[in-house]
C-alpha positions in Angstrom: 2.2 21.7 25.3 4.2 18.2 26.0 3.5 14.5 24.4 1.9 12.8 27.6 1.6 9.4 25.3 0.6 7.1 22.3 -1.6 4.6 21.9 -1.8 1.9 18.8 -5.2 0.5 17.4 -5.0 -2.2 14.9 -7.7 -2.2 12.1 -7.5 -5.8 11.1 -8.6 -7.0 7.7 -7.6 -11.1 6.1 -5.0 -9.5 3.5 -3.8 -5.9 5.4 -3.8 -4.6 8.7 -4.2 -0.7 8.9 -2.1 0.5 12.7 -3.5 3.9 13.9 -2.2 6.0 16.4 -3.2 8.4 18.6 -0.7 10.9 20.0 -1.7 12.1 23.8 -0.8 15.8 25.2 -1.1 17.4 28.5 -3.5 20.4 27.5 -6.2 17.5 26.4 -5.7 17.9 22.1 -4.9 14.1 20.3 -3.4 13.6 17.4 -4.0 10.7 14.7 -1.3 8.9 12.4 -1.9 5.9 10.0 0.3 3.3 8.1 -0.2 -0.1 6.5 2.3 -2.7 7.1 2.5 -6.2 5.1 3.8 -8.3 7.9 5.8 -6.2 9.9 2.6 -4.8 12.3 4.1 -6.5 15.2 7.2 -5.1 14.7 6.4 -1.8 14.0 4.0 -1.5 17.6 7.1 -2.9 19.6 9.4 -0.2 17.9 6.7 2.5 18.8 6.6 1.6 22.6 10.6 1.8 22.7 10.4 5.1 20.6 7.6 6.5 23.1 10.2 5.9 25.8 13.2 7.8 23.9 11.5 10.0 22.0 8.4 10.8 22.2 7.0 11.2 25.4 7.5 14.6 27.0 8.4 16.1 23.3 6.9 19.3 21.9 4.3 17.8 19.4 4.9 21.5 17.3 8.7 20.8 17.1 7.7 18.5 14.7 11.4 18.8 12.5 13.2 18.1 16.0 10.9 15.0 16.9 11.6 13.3 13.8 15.0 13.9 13.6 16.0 12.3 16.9 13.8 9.4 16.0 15.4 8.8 13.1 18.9 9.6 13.6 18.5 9.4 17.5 19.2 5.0 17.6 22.0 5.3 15.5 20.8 2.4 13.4 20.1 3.6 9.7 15.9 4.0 9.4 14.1 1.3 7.5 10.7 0.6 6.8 9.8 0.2 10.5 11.3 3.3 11.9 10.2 5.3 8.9 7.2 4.2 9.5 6.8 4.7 12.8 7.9 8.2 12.7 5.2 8.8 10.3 2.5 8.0 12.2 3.6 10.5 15.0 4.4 13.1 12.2 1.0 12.8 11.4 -0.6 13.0 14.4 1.7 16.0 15.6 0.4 18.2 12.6 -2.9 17.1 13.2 -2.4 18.1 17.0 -1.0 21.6 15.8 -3.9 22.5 13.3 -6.3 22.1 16.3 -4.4 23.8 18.3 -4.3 26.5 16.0 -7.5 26.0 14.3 -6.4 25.8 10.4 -6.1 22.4 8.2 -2.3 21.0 8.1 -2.2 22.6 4.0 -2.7 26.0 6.0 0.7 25.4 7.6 2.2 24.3 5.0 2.3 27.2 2.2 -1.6 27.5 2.1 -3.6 25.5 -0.9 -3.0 25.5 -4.4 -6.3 23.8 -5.5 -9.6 22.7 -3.9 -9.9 19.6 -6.0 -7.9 16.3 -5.4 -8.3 14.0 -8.3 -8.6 9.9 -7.2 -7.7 7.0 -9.0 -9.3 3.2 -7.4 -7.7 0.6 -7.2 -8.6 -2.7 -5.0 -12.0 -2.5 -7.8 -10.8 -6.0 -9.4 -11.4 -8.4 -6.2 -13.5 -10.9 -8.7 -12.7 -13.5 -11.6 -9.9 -12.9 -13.0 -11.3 -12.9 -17.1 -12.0 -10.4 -19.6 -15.7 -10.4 -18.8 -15.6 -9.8 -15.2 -13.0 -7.0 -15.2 -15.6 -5.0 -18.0 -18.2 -5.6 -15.7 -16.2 -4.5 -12.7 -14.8 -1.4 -14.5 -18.0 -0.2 -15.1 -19.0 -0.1 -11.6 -15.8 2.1 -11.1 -16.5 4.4 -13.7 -20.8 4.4 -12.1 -19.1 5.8 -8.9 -17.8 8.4 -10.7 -14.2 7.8 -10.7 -12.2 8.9 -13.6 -9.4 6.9 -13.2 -8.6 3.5 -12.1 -5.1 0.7 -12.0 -4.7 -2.8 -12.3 -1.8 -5.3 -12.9 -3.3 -7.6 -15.2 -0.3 -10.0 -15.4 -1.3 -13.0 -12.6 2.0 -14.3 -11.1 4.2 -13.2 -13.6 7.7 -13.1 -11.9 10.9 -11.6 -14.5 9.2 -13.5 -17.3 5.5 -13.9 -19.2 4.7 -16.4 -21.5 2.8 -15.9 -25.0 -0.3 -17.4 -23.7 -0.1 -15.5 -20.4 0.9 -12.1 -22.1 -2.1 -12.5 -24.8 -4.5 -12.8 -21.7 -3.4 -10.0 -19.8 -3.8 -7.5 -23.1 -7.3 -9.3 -23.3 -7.8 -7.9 -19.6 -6.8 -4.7 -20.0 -8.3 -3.9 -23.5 -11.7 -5.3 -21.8 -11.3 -2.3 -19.2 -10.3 0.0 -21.6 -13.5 -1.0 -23.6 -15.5 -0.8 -20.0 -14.5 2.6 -18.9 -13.8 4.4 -22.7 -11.4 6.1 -24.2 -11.3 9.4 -22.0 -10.7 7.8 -18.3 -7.1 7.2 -17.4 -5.8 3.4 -16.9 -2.8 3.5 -15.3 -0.9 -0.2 -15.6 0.8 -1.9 -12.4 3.2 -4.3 -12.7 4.0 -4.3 -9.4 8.2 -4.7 -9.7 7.2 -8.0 -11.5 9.6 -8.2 -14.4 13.0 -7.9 -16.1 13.3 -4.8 -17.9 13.3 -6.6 -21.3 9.9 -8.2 -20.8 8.5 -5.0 -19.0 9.5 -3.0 -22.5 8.0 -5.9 -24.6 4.2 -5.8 -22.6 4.5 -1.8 -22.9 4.5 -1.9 -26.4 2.3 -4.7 -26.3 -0.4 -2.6 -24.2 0.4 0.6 -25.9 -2.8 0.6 -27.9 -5.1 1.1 -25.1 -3.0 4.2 -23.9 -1.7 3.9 -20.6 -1.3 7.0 -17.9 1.9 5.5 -16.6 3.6 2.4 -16.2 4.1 1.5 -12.8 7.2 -0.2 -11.2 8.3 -2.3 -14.1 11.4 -3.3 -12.6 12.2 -4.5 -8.9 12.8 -1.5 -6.9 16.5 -2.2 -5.9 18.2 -1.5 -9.5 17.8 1.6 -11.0 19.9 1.0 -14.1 17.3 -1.7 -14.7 15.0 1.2 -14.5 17.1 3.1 -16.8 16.6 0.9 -19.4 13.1 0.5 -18.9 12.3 4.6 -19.3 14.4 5.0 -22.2 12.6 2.2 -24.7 8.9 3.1 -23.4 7.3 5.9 -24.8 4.6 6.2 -21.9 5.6 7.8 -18.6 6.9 5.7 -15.4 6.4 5.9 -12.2 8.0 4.2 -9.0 8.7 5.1 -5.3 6.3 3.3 -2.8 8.9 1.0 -1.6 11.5 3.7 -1.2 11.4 4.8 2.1 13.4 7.4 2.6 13.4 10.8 0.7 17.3 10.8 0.6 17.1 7.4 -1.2 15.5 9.4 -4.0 18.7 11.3 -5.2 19.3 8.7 -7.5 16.7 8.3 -9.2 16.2 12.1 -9.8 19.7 12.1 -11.1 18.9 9.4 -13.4 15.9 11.1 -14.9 14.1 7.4 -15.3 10.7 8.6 -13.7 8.3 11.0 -14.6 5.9 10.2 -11.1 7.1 9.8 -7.9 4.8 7.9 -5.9 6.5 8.5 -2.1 3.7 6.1 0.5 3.2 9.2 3.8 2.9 6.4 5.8 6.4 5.0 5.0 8.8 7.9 4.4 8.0 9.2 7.6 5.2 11.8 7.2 3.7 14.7 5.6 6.3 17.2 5.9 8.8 14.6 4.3 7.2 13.7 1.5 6.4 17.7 1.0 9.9 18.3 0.8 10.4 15.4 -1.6 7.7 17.0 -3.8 9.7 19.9 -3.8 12.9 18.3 -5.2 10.7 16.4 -7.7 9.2 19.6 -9.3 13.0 21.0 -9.9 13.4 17.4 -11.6 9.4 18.8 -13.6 8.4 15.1 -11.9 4.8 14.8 -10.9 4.0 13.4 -7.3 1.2 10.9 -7.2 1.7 8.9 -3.6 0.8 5.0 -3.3 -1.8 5.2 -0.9 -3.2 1.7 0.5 -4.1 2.5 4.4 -7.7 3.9 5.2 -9.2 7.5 5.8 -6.4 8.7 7.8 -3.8 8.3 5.6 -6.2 9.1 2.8 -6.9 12.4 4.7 -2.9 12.7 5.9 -2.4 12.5 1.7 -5.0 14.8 1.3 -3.4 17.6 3.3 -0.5 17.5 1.2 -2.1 16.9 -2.2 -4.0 20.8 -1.5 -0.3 22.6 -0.8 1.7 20.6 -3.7 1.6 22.2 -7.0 3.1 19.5 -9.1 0.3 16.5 -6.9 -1.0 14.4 -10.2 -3.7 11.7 -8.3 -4.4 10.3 -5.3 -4.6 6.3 -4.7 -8.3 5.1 -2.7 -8.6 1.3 -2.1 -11.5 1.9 0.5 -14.2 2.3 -1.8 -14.2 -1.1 -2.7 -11.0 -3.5 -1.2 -12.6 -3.9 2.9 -15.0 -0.5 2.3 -16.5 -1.2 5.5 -13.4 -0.2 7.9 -14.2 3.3 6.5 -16.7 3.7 9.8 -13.7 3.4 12.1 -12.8 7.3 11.2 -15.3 10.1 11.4 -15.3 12.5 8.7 -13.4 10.5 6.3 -12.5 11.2 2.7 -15.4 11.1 -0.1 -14.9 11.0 -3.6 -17.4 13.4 -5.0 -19.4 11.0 -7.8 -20.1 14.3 -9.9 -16.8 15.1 -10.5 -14.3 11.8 -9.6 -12.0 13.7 -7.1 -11.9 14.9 -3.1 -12.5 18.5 -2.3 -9.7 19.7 0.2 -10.4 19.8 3.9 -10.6 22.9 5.8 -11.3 21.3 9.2 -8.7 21.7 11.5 -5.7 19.3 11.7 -6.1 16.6 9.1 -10.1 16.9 9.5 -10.8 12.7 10.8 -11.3 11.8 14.3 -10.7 7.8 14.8 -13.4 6.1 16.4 -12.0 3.8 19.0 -15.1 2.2 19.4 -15.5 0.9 16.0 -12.3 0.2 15.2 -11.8 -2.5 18.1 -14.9 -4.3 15.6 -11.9 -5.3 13.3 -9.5 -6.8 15.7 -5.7 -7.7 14.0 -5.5 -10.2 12.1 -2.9 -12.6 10.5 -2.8 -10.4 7.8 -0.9 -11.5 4.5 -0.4 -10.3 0.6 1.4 -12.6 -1.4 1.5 -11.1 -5.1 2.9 -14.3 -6.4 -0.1 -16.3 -5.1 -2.3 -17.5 -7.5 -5.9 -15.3 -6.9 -3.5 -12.8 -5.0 -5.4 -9.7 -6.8 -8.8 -11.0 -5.0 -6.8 -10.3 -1.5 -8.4 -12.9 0.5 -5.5 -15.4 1.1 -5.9 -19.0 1.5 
């Protein structure tokens, strides 16, 4: 079987636009790979038709360890965001191809599972006003929908500093949720890379109280002594990752002990297999993998596939039940939380289980897509 071609299909929505590919062979079986890019969708289509040219066309869409090493190593340029991201997409879709081919669900070829339950956390839930009383209403809708779980960064535009007023409100947000959704549900706090460490300590104690799962990406991403810091004054667990984009960029920080969760984006690091082998290294380092997940039902399912072969997988991320829920039509047979019981069940459809529909998805045409989290009303994602 040979890689005859891709083709890209942008699901656009005001504040993300979701790129899905499908990967073409000459015995008539199509693969399907997802990523979300914040301004870089252009980019990342017009590095896909050169890789198709150098790459990918004509390659052997079960070699999938040869495939992505020549396109990442192949150029000679180190991999970024963009390349990582575009090998991911192909990754995807070539495991997808090979579990129809061979009739078994991507986990199958992967180890086999190690649980039939994924749990999910939402996020994208607090699109509204941005006051106590709003969030407890829209909390409750979360927890009605069965979810167990649920983030938010509370903090506005906060940027390296809070103010007294400003850090009051945000603890009146978050103990309004924690009021909406009781004491058993997890609440895990985002803070988005917003702060220096000294005020990410202080609003960690501050927020203590209402018992956080984890506190996300206190510190900007590029300093992991800052992180240091951070993890050794806190007394709740971090997590970090989504803007690291490749696994090797992750020896530090498992040298350095600072995280307890890893939270590696598939559609950035360049795939499923990648990020399995980063779980791997994470459980000798007893971290728990819990990936940022902000694309639709492909990369929810793509997530998915690893989540059921990964015995240290924590949670898994879903946006689409509430940020843009109606782009979940352009993929058949995508991802459900189960109401009764707040998580997925594992696939065992063959390949990643989700078929895009072409049809539908050309109903949400790109857009001019932007996410500014230093906007003011940035957390209802529907830029100005």
């Amino acid at each position: 079987m040979r890689i005859t071609g891709i083709s890209t299909h942008v699901v656009g929505t005001p504040w993300r636009n979701l790129t899905y590919v499908l990967v073409h062979t000459d015995e008539g079986l199509t693969g399907v790979g997802e990523t979300r890019m914040l301004g870089h969708t252009d980019a990342l289509i017009g590095y896909l038709r050169e890789a198709e040219a150098n790459h990918i066309a004509g390659s052997d869409p079960f070699a999938v360890e040869d495939l992505v090493r020549r396109m990442k190593y192949g150029d000679y340029g180190r991999a970024g965001e963009i390349v990582m991201s575009g090998i991911a997409v192909i990754e995807m879709a070539c495991w997808d191809i090979k579990g129809k081919a061979l009739g078994v669900p991507v986990w199958q070829l992967l180890g086999g599972k190690v649980t039939d339950r994924v749990k999910a956390y939402a996020n994208g839930w607090y699109t509204t006003e941005r006051t106590p009383e709003a969030y407890h209403k829209a909390a409750q809708e979360v927890m009605a929908r069965g979810y167990r779980a649920l983030k938010i960064d509370p903090f506005g535009t906060g940027h390296f500093e809070l103010d007294h007023e400003q850090s009051l409100y945000a603890v009146s947000l978050i103990e309004a949720v924690r009021d909406a959704i009781g004491p058993e549900a997890e609440l895990m706090l985002e803070m988005h890379g917003r702060f220096s460490p000294s005020t990410a300590v202080r609003l960690a104690h501050e927020l203590a109280p209402f018992r956080p799962a984890w506190l996300e990406e206190p510190v900007p991403p590029e300093n992991l002594k800052a992180l240091e810091k951070v993890a050794a004054k806190v007394d709740m667990p971090v997590a970090t990752g989504e803007r690291i984009h490749d696994r090797i960029e992750f020896r530090e920080l498992f040298e350095s002990q600072a995280v307890d969760i890893i939270q590696p984006d598939l559609g950035h690091i360049g795939g499923i297999l990648e990020t399995r082998k980063l779980a791997a290294t994470a459980e000798t380092h007893y971290m728990l993998v819990a990936p940022h997940n902000v694309g639709g039902s492909v990369l929810t399912a793509a997530s998915l596939q690893l989540a059921a072969c990964t015995p240290n997988f924590k949670i898994l991320e879903h946006f689409n039940d509430f940020a843009d829920a109606e782009i979940k039509k352009v993929v058949k047979g995508a991802p459900r939380v189960d109401p009764e019981t707040g998580c997925f069940e594992v696939s065992h459809a063959p390949g990643l289980g989700v078929e895009l529909d072409v049809d539908a998805a050309a109903e949400f045409p790109q857009q001019r897509a932007r996410f500014d989290l230093w906007a003011e009303g940035w957390e209802q994602r529907s830029p100005k």
